[in-house]
N, C-alpha and C positions, 0 to 999 in steps of 0.2 A: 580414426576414432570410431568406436562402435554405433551402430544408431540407436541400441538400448538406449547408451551413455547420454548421445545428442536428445534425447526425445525426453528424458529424466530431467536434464539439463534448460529444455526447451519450454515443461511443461509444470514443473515444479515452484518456478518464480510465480506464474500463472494463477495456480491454486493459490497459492498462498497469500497471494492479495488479493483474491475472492474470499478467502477465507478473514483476514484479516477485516476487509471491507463489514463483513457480517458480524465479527465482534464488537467492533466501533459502534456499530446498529444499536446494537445492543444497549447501550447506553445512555441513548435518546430515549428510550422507553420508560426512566425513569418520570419524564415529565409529567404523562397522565395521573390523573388521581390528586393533585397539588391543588386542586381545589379552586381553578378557574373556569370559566365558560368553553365549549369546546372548540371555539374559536382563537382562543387564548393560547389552549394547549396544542393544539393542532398546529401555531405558528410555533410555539416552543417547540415542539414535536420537529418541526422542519430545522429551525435555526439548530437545533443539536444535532442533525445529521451533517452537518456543514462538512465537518472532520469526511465522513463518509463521502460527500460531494467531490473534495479533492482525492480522496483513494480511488474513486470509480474512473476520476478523468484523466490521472499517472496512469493506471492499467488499460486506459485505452488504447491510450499514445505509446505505451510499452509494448501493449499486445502487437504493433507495427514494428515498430521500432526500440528495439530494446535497451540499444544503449540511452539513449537518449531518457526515457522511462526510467531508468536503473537510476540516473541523474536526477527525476523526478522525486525516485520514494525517496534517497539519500537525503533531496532536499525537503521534504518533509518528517524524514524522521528528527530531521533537526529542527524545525519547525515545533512539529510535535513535543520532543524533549524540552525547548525554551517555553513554551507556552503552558504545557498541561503538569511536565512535571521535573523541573529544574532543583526543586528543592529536596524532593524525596526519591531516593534510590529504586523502591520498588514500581512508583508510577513510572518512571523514568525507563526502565526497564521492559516494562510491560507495553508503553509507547513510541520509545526510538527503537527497543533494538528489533521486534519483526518488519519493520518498514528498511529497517536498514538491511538485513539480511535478505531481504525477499529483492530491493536497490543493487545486493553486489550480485545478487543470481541473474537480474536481467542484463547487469552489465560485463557477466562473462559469458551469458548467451549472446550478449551485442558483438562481443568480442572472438568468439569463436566463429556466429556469421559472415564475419570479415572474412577471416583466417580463409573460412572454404569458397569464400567466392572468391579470392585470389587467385589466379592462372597458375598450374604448374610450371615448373622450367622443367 
C-alpha cells in the first residue's frame, strides 16, 4: 500500500471528527441572548455542548485506537439519529451520517493496522 494512501487513510477520519466536533459547537451558541442571567446561560451554554463532550471523548479513544473509536462514532451516530432526528430525513442526515462515515474510516484505518502489523510468511 502506498503511504500517500495509508497517511489519507490515517488522517482523514481525524479531521473530520474535529471538524464535525466544531459544527455541533455550533449549535450551543444559540443559547445566549434567551434572556436569562448569565449564569443560566452559561449552564445552558455547557448542557448543549454535551453532544460535543461525547465527539471529543470517541476521537480520543479513536486517535489510539481506531477500531474500537470507529465502534464509538458508529454508536453515536445512532445515538444521534434516535435522539435528535428520527422523524425528519434532513436532521437525520446532517446528524447520523458524518459520524457514521467518519465511524467506517477509523474502522478501516483499525483494520488495515492490523493487516500490517501481521508478520510476513
Amino acid at each position: 500500500m502506498s503511504p500517500t494512501f495509508r497517511n489519507v487513510l490515517c488522517w482523514t477520519p481525524r479531521v473530520l471528527g474535529v471538524i464535525y466536533a466544531a459544527f455541533i459547537s455550533l449549535f450551543a451558541f444559540d443559547v445566549w441572548g434567551m434572556g436569562g442571567d448569565f449564569w443560566e446561560e452559561l449552564a445552558g451554554f455547557l448542557v448543549h455542548l454535551l453532544p460535543t463532550y461525547f465527539i471529543v471523548a470517541a476521537l480520543v479513544i479513536a486517535w489510539h485506537r481506531p477500531w474500537v473509536g470507529g465502534i464509538l462514532f458508529l454508536l453515536l451516530a445512532t445515538a444521534f439519529g434516535l435522539f435528535f432526528g428520527w422523524n425528519e430525513p434532513a436532521t437525520l442526515l446532517l446528524m447520523a451520517l458524518p459520524p457514521t462515515f467518519t465511524g467506517l474510516l477509523f474502522m478501516a484505518d483499525g483494520c488495515l493496522e492490523r493487516v500490517e502489523l501481521r508478520p510476513r510468511l
